[in-house]
C-alpha positions as CSV (number, residue, x, y, z in Angstrom):
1,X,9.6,-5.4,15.3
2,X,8.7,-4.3,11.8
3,X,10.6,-3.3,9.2
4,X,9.4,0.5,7.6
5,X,10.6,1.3,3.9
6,X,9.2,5.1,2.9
7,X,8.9,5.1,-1.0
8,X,7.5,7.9,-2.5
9,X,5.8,7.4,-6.4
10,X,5.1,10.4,-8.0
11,X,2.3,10.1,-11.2
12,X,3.3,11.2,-14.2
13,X,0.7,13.2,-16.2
14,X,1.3,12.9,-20.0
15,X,-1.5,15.5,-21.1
16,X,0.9,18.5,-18.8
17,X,4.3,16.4,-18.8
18,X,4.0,17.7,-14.8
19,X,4.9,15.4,-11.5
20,X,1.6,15.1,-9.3
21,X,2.8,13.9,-5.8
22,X,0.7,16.2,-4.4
23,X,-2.1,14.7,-5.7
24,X,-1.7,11.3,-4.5
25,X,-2.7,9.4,-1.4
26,X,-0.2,8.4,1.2
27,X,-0.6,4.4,1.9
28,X,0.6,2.1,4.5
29,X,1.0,-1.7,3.1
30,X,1.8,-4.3,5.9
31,X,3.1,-7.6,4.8
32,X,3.1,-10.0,7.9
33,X,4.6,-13.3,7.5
34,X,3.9,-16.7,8.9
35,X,7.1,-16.4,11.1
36,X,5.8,-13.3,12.7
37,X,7.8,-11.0,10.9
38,X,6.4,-7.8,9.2
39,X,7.2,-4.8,6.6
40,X,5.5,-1.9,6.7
41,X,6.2,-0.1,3.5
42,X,4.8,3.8,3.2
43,X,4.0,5.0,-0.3
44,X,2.1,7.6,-2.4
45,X,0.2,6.0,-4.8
46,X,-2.8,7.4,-7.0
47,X,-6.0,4.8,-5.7
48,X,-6.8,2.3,-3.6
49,X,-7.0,0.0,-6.7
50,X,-3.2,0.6,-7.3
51,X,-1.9,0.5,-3.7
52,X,-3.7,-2.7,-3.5
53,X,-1.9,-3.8,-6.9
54,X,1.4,-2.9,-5.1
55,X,0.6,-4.8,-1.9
56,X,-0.3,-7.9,-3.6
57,X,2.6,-8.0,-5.8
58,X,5.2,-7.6,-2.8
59,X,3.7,-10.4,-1.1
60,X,4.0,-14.1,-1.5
61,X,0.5,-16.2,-1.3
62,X,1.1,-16.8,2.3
63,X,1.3,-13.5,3.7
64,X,-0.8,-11.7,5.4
65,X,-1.9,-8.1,3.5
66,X,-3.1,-5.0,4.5
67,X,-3.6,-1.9,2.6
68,X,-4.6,1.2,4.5
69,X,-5.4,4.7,3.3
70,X,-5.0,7.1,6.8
71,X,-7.1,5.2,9.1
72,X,-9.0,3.4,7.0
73,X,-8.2,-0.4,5.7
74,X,-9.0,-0.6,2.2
75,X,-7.6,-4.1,1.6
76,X,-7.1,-7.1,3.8
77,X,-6.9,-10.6,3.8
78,X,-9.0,-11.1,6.9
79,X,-11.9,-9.8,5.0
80,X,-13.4,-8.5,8.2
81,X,-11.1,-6.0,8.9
82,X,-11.2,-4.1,5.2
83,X,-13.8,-1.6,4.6
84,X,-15.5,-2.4,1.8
């Protein structure tokens, strides 16, 4: 069973000095390890680019990774499954 961690990361603006969460994407990043285990951690993040900066920095270089943004898979290891 996988383990969910919600983490919400709001974007600081330094032109208005304003919070923009509502700006931001919601993202799923799954780390699955070779045991089998996984962690599904939910966060708002500004772009795919960072989300995928996040996901890749959680993981070690034998996990699996997957980014996705609603339905879509912006990131994976198994190339075949990301959309590119």
């Amino acid at each position: 069973m996988p383990r969910h961690v919600s983490v919400t990361v709001c974007g600081y603006t330094h032109r208005a000095g304003d919070y923009l969460c509502t700006d931001m994407n919601h993202y799923e990043i799954r780390i699955l390890k070779e045991d089998g285990q996984q962690l599904v951690i939910e966060v708002r993040l500004m772009g795919d680019h960072a989300a995928i900066r996040r996901a890749t920095t959680l993981a070690t270089d034998t996990d699996r990774v997957e980014v996705w943004r609603g339905m879509t898979c912006v990131y994976s290891t198994l190339e075949s499954l990301a959309v590119h």
